[in-house]
VEXBAVEX-506086 format. One line per field, with one value per residue: residue in three letters; y, x, z of N, C-alpha, C, O, CB in turn; residue number from 0; chain. Coordinates in Angstrom, 3 decimals. Glycine has a CB too. Example, Ala and Ser with C-alpha at 12.3 -4.5 7.8 and 13.67 -1.06 7.14 Angstrom:
residues 2
aa	c(Ala:Ser)
n_north	c(-5.690:-2.250)
n_east	c(13.190:12.850)
n_up	c(7.800:7.080)
ca_north	c(-4.500:-1.060)
ca_east	c(12.300:13.670)
ca_up	c(7.800:7.140)
c_north	c(-3.300:0.030)
c_east	c(13.200:12.900)
c_up	c(7.800:7.870)
o_north	c(-3.319:1.138)
o_east	c(14.236:13.409)
o_up	c(8.465:8.039)
cb_north	c(-4.473:-0.598)
cb_east	c(11.308:14.084)
cb_up	c(9.046:5.725)
i	c(0:1)
ch	c(A:A)
end
This chain:
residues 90
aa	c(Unk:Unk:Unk:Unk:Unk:Unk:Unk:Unk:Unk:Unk:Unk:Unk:Unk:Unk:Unk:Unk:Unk:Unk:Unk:Unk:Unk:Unk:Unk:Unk:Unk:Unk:Unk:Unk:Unk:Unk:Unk:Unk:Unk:Unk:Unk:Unk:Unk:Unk:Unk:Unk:Unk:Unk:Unk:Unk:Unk:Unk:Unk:Unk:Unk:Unk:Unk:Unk:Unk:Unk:Unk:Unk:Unk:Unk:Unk:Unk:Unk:Unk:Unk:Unk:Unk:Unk:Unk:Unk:Unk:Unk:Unk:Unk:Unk:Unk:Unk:Unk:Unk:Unk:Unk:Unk:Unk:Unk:Unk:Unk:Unk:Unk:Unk:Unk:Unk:Unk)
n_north	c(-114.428:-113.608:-114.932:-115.294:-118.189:-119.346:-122.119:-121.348:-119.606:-117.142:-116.239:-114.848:-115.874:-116.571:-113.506:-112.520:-110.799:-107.589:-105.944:-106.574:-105.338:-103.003:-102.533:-103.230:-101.049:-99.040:-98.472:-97.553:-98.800:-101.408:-102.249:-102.984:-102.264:-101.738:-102.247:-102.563:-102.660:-105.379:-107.089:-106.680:-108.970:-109.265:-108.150:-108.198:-109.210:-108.817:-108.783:-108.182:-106.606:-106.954:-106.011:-107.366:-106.793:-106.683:-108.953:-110.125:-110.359:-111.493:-111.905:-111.422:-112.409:-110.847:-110.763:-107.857:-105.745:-108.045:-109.591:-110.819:-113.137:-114.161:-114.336:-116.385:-118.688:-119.344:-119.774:-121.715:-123.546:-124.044:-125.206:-127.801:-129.126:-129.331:-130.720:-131.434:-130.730:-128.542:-125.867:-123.585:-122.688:-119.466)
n_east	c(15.681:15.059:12.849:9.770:9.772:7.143:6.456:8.357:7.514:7.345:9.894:12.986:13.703:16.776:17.308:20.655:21.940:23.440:22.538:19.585:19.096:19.587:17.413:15.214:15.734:15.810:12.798:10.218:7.627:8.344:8.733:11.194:13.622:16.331:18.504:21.035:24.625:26.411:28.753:31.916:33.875:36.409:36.915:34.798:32.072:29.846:27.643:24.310:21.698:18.139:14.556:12.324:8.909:7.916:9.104:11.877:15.292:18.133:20.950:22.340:24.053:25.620:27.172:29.076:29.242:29.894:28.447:25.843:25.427:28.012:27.348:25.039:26.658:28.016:26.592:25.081:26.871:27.728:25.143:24.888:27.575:27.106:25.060:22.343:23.914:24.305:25.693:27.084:30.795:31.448)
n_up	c(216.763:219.204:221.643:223.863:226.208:227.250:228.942:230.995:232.416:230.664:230.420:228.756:225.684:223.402:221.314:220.844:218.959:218.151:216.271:216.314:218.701:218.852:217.007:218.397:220.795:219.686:218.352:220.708:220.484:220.878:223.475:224.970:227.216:228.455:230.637:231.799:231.973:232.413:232.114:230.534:227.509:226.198:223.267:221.442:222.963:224.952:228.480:228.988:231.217:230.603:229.996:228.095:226.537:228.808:230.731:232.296:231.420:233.158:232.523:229.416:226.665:224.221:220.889:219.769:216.875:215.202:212.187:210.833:209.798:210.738:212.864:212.522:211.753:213.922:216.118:214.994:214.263:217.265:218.533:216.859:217.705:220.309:220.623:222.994:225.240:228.014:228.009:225.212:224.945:224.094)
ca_north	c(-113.030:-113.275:-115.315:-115.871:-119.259:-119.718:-122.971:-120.393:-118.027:-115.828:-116.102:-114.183:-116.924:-116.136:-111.529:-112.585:-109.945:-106.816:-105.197:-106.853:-104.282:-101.921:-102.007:-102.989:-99.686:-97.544:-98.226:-97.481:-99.533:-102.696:-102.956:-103.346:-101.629:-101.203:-102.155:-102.202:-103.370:-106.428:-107.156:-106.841:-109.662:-108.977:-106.670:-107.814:-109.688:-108.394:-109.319:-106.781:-106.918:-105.957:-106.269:-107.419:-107.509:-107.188:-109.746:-109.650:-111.088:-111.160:-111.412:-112.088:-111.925:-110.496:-110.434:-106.209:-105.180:-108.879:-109.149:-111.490:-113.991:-114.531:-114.967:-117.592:-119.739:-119.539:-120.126:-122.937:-124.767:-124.221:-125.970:-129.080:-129.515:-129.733:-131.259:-132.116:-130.165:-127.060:-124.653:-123.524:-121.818:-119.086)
ca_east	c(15.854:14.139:11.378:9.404:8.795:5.615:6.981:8.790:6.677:7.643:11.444:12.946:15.541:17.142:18.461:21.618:22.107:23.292:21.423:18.638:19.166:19.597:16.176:14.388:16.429:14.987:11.455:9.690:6.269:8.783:8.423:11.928:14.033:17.961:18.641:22.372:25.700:27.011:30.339:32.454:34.087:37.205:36.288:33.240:31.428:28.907:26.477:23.347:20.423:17.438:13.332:11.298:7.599:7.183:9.883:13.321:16.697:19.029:21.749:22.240:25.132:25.727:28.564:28.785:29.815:29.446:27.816:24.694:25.894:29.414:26.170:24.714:27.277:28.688:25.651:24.937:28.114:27.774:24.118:25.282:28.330:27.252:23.632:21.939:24.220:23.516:26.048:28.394:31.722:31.805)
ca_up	c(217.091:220.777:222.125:225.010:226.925:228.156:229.896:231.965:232.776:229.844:229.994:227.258:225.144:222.523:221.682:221.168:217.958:218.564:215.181:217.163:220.105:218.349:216.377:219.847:221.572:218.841:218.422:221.736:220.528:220.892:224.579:225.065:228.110:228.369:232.374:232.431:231.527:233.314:232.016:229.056:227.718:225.331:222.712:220.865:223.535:226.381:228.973:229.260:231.649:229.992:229.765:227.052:226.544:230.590:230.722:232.710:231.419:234.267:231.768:228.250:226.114:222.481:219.997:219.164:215.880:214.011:210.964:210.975:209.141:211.004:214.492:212.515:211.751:215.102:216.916:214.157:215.489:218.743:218.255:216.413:218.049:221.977:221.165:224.309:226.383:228.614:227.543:224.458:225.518:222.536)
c_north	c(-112.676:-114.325:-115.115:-117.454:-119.256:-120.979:-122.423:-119.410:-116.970:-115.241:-115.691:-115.418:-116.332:-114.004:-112.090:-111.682:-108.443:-106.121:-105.515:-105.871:-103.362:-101.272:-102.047:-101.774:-99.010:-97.638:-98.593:-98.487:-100.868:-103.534:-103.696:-102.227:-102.041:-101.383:-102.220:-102.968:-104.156:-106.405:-107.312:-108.123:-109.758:-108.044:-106.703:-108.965:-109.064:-108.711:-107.864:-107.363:-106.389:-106.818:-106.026:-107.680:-107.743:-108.187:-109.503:-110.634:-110.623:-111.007:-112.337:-111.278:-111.519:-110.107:-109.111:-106.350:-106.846:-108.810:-110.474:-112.722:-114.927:-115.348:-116.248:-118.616:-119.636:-120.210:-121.887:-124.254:-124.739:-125.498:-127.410:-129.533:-129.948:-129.827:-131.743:-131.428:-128.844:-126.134:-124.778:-122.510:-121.369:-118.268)
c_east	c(15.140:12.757:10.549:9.115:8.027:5.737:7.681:8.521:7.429:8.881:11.611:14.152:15.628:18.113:19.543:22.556:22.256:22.567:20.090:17.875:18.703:18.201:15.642:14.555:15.583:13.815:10.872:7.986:7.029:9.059:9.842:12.976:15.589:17.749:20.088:23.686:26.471:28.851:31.123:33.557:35.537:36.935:35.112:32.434:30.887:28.198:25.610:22.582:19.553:16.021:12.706:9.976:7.373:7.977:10.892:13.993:17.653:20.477:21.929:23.512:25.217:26.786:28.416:30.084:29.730:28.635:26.620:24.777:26.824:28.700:25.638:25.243:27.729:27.548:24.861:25.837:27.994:26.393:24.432:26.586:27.873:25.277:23.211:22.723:23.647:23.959:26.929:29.123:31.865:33.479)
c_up	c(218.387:220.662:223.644:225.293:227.841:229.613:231.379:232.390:231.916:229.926:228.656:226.827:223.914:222.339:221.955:220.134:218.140:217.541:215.678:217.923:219.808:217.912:217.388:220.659:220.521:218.885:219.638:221.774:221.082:222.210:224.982:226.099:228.315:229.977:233.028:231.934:232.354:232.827:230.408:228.833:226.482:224.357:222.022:221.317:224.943:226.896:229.355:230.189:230.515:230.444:228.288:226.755:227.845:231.185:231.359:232.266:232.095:233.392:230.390:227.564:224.773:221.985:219.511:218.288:214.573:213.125:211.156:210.394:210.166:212.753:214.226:212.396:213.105:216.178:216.226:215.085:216.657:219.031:218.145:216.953:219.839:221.891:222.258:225.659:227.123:227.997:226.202:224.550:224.251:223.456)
o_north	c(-111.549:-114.388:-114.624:-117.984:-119.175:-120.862:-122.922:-118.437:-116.045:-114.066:-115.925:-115.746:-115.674:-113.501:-112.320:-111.714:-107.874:-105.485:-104.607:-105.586:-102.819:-100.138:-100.917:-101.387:-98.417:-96.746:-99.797:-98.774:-101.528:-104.713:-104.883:-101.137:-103.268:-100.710:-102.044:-104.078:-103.562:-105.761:-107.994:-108.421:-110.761:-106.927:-105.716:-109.753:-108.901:-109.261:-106.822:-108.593:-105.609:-107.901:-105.013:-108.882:-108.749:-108.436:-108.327:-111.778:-109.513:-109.979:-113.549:-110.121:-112.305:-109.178:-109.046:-106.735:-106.718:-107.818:-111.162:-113.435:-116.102:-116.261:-117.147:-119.631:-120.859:-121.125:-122.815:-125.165:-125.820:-126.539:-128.180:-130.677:-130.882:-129.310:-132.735:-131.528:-128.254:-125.399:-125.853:-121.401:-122.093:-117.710)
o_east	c(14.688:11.917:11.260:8.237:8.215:5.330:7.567:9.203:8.052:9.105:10.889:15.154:14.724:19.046:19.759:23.775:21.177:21.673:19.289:16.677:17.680:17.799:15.335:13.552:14.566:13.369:10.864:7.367:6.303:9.395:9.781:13.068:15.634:16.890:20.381:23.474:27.271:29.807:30.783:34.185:35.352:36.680:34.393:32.025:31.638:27.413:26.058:22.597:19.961:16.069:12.610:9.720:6.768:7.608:11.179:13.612:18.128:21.123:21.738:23.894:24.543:27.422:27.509:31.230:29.548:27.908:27.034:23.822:26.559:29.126:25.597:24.665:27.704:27.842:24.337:25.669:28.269:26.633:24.301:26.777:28.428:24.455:23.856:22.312:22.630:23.193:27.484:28.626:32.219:34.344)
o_up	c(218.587:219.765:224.521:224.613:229.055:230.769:232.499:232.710:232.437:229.633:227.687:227.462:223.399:222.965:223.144:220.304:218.306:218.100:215.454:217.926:220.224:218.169:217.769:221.258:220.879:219.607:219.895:222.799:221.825:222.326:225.304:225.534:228.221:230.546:234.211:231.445:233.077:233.257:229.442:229.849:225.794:224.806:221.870:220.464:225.905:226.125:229.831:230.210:229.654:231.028:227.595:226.674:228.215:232.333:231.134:232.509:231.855:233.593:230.280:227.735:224.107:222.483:218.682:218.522:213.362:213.184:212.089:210.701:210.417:213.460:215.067:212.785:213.242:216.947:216.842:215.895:217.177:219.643:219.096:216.541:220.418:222.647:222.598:226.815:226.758:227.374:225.976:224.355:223.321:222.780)
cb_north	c(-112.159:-111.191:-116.711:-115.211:-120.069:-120.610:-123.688:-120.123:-117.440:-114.793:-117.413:-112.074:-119.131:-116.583:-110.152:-113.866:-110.166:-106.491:-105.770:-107.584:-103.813:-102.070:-102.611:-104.041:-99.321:-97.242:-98.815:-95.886:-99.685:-102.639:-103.943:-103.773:-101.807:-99.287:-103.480:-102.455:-102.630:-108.173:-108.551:-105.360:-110.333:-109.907:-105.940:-107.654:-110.645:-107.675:-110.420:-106.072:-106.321:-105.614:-105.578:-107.932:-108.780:-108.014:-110.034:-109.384:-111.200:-112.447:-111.192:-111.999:-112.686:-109.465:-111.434:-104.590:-104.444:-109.723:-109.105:-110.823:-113.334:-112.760:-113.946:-117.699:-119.902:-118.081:-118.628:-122.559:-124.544:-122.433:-125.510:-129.099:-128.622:-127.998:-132.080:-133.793:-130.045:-126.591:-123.934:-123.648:-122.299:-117.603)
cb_east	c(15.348:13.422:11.386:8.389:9.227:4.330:7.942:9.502:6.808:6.799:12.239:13.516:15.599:15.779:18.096:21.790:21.155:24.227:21.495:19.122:20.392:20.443:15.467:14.741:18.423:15.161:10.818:9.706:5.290:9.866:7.170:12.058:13.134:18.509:17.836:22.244:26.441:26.071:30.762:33.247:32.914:37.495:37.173:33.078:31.955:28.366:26.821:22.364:20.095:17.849:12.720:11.579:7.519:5.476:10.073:13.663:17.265:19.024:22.910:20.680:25.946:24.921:28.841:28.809:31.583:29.152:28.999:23.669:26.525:30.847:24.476:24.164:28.214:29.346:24.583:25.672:29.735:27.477:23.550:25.322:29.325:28.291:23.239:22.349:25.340:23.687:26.755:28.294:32.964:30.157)
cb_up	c(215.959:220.903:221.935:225.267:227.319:226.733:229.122:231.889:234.652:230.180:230.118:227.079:224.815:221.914:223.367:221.370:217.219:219.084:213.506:217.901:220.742:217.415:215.281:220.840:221.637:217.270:217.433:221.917:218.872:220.195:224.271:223.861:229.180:227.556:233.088:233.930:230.999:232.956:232.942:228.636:227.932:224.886:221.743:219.068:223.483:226.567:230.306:227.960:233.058:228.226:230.700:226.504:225.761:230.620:229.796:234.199:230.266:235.570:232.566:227.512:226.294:221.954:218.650:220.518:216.551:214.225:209.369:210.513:208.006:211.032:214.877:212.009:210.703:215.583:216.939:212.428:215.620:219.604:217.158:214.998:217.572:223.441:220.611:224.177:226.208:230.098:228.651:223.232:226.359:221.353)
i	c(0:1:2:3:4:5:6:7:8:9:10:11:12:13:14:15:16:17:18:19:20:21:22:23:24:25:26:27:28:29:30:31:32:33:34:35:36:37:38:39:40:41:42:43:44:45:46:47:48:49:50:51:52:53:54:55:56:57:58:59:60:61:62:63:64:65:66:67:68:69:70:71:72:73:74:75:76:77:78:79:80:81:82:83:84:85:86:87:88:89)
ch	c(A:A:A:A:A:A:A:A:A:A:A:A:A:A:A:A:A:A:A:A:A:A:A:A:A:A:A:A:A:A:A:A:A:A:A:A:A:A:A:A:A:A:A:A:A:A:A:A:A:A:A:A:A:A:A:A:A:A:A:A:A:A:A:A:A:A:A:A:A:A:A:A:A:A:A:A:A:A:A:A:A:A:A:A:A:A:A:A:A:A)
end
């Protein structure tokens, strides 16, 4: 549900949940900032900027309106199917 790497000077990986967002957008202690909407990507895929924790993500993408479940298996497979690689084309 979000990390930082330290390895990277405090790259944010991971926020790829939009119920995620959502709770980070609402509670203001959570150090979490809304910076813009990059591009939409059919109907329930988007790329956001945003800041977390002092952090910038230049862009990050999230499935809107999935159910939490339907994120993990998808992100599951994507995992075990292209081990070792860089990217998985969802």
């Amino acid at each position: 549900m979000g990390s930082r790497k330290p390895e990277k000077r405090g790259e944010v990986s991971g926020l790829h949940n939009w119920v995620r967002f959502y709770e980070l957008e609402r509670n203001s202690t959570k150090q979490f900032e809304y910076k813009g909407f990059i591009v939409k990507r059919g109907e329930v895929m988007a790329s956001l900027k945003f800041t977390w924790k002092g952090a910038l993500k230049k862009s990050g993408s999230l499935l809107v309106g999935t159910s939490p479940e339907y994120d993990m298996a998808l992100y599951t497979m994507c995992f075990l199917s292209r081990r070792g690689k860089e990217l998985c084309e969802v």
